[in-house]
C-alpha positions as CSV (number, residue, x, y, z in Angstrom):
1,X,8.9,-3.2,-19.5
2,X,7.1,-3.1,-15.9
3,X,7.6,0.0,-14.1
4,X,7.0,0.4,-10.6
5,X,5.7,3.6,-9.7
6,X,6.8,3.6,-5.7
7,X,9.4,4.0,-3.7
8,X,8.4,1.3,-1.3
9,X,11.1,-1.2,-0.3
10,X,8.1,-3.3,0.9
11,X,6.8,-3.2,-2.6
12,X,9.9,-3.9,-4.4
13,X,10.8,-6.9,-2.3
14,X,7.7,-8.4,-3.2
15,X,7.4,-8.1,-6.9
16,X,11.1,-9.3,-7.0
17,X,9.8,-12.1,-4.7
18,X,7.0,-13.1,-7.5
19,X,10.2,-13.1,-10.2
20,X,9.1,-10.2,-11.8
21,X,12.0,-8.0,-13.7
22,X,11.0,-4.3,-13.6
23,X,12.5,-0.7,-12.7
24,X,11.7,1.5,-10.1
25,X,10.4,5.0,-10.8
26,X,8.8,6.7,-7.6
27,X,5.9,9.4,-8.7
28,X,5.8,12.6,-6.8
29,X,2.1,13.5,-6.0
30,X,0.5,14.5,-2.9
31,X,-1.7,12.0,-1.2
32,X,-4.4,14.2,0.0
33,X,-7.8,13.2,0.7
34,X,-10.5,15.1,-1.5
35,X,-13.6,16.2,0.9
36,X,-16.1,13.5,0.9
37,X,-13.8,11.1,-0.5
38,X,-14.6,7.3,0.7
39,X,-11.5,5.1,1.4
40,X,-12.1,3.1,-2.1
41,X,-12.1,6.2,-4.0
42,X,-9.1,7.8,-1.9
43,X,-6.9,5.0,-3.0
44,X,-7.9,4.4,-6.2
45,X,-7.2,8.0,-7.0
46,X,-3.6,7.5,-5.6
47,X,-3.0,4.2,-7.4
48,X,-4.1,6.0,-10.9
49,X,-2.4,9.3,-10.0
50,X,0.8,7.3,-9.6
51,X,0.8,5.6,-12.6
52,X,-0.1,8.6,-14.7
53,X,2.0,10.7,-13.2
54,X,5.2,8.1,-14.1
55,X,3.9,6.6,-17.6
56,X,3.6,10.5,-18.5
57,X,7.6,11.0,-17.9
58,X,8.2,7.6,-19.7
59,X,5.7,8.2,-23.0
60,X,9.2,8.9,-25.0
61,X,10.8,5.5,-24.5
62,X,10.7,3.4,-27.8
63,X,9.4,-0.1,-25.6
64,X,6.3,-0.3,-24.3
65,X,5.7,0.9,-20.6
66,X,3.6,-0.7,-18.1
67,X,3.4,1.3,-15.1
68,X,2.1,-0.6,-11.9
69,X,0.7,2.5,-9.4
70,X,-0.1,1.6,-6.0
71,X,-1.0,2.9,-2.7
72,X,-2.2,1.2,0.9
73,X,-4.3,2.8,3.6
74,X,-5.7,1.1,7.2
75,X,-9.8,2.2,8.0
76,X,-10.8,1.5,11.3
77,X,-14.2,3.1,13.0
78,X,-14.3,5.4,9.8
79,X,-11.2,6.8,10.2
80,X,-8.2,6.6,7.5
81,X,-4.3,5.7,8.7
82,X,-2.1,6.8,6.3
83,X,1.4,7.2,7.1
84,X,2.2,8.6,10.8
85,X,3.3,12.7,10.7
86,X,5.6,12.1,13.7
87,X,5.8,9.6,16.7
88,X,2.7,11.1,18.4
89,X,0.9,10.5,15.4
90,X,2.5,6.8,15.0
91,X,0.9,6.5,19.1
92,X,-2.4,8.0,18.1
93,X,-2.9,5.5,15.3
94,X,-1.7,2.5,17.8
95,X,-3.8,3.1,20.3
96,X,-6.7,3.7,17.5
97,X,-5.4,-0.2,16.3
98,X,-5.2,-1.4,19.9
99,X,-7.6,-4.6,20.5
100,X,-9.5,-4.2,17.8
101,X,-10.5,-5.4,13.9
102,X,-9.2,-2.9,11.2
103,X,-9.2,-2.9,7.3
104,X,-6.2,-2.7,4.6
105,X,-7.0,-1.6,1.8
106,X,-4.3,-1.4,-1.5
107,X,-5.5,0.4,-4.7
108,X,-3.5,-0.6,-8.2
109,X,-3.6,0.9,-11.6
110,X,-1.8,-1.1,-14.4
111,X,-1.3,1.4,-16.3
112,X,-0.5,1.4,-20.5
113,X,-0.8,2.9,-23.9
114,X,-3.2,0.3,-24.9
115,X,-5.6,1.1,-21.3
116,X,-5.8,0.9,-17.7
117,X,-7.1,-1.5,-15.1
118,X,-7.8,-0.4,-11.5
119,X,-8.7,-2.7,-8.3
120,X,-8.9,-2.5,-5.0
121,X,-8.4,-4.7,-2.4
122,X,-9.1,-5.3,1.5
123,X,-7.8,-7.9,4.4
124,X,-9.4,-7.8,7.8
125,X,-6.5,-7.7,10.4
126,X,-7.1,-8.3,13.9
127,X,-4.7,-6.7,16.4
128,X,-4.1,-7.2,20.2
129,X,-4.5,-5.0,23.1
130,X,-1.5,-3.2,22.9
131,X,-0.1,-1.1,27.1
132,X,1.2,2.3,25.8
133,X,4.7,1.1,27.2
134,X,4.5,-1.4,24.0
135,X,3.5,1.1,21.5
136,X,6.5,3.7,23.3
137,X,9.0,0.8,22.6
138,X,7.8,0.0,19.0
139,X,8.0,3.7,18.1
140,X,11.1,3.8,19.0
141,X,12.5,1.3,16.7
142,X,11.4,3.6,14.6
143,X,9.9,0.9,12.3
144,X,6.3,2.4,11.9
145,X,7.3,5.8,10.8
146,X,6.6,4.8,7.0
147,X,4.1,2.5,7.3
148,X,0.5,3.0,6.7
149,X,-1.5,2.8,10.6
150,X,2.1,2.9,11.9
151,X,2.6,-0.7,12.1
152,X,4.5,-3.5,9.8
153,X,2.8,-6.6,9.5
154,X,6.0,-8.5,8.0
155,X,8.6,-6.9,11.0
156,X,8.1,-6.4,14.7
157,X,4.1,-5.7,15.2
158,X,3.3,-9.6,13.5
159,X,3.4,-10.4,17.5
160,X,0.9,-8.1,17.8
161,X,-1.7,-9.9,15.2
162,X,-3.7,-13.2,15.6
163,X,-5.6,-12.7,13.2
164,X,-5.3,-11.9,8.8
165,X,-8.5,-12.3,7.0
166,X,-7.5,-12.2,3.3
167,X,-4.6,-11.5,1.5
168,X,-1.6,-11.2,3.6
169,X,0.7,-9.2,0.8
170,X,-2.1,-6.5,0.6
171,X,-1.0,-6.0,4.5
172,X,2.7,-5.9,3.2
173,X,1.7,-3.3,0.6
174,X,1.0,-5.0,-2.4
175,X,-1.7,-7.9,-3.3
176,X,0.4,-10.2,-5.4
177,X,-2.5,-12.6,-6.4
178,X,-4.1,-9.8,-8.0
179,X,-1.5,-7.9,-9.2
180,X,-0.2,-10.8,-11.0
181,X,-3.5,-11.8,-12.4
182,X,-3.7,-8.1,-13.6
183,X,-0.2,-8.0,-15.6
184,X,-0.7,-11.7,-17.2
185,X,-4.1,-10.5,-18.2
186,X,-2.5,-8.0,-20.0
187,X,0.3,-9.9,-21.5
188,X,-2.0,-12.6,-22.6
189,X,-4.0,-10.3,-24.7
């Protein structure tokens, strides 16, 4: 049984787009960054904590588990986005975003009693100059709020990008391509 170790809609939708059958089981960690921790190794850590922390509460089920763990940051000029605190936060990170090249990156942990496989991966996303009368209106829809860099790629702010260099779903919140790669690996064995 696949186990999806998020509470993300984003992520849901898209595993259920692939035609994957699996349950949801959110973990409940804190996402703090470590001192001196690089953006690979930040979410890594959080992909693997995830998965741990929900194939720990399953070990008593009879079937075997396969916990997916993920999590998604946005670098840009050395500086990690995660999720916005508030709306001043969501503006900060926007005008950080604002005319410029950023990068995605999505950690996963597959996670099971046999091992574990961890990846990273990273899409180049170019977004327009955005006027802060743009960014005041967008935060008020209220859609950024749970999005890492305060922005949705697949809702309101894909106006706002001309340019995707790699995989699109990583954007999303999840790289299918490799995710999917990752779990046949691991049923074909």
């Amino acid at each position: 049984m696949l186990v999806l170790a998020s509470a993300s809609p984003r992520r849901r939708e898209l595993l259920t787009q692939a035609g994957y059958d699996f349950e949801v089981c959110p973990a409940n960690i804190p996402e703090q960054r470590r001192p001196g921790e690089g953006p690979i190794d930040f979410v890594t850590r959080l992909a693997r904590e995830k998965a741990q922390f929900v194939f720990d509460r399953l070990q008593t089920r009879a079937e075997p588990t396969l916990v997916l763990g993920a999590d998604t940051i946005v670098v840009v000029a050395d500086q990690i986005l995660g999720k916005p605190r508030d709306a001043a936060d969501a503006a900060r990170m926007l005008r950080l975003l604002s005319g410029r090249a950023h990068h995605v990156l999505t950690g996963v942990c597959l996670l099971a009693a046999d091992g574990i496989e961890v990846a990273v991966e990273t899409t180049a996303v170019t977004m327009r100059e955005l006027a802060d009368e743009r960014i005041a209106a967008y935060i008020a829809t209220g859609e950024p709020m749970d999005k890492a860099g305060a922005y949705a790629i697949q809702g309101r702010a894909a106006r706002w990008i001309p340019r995707v260099e790699g995989c699109y779903f990583n954007v999303v919140g999840l790289p299918l391509a490799r995710v999917a790669s990752m779990i046949e690996a691991r049923r074909d064995r």
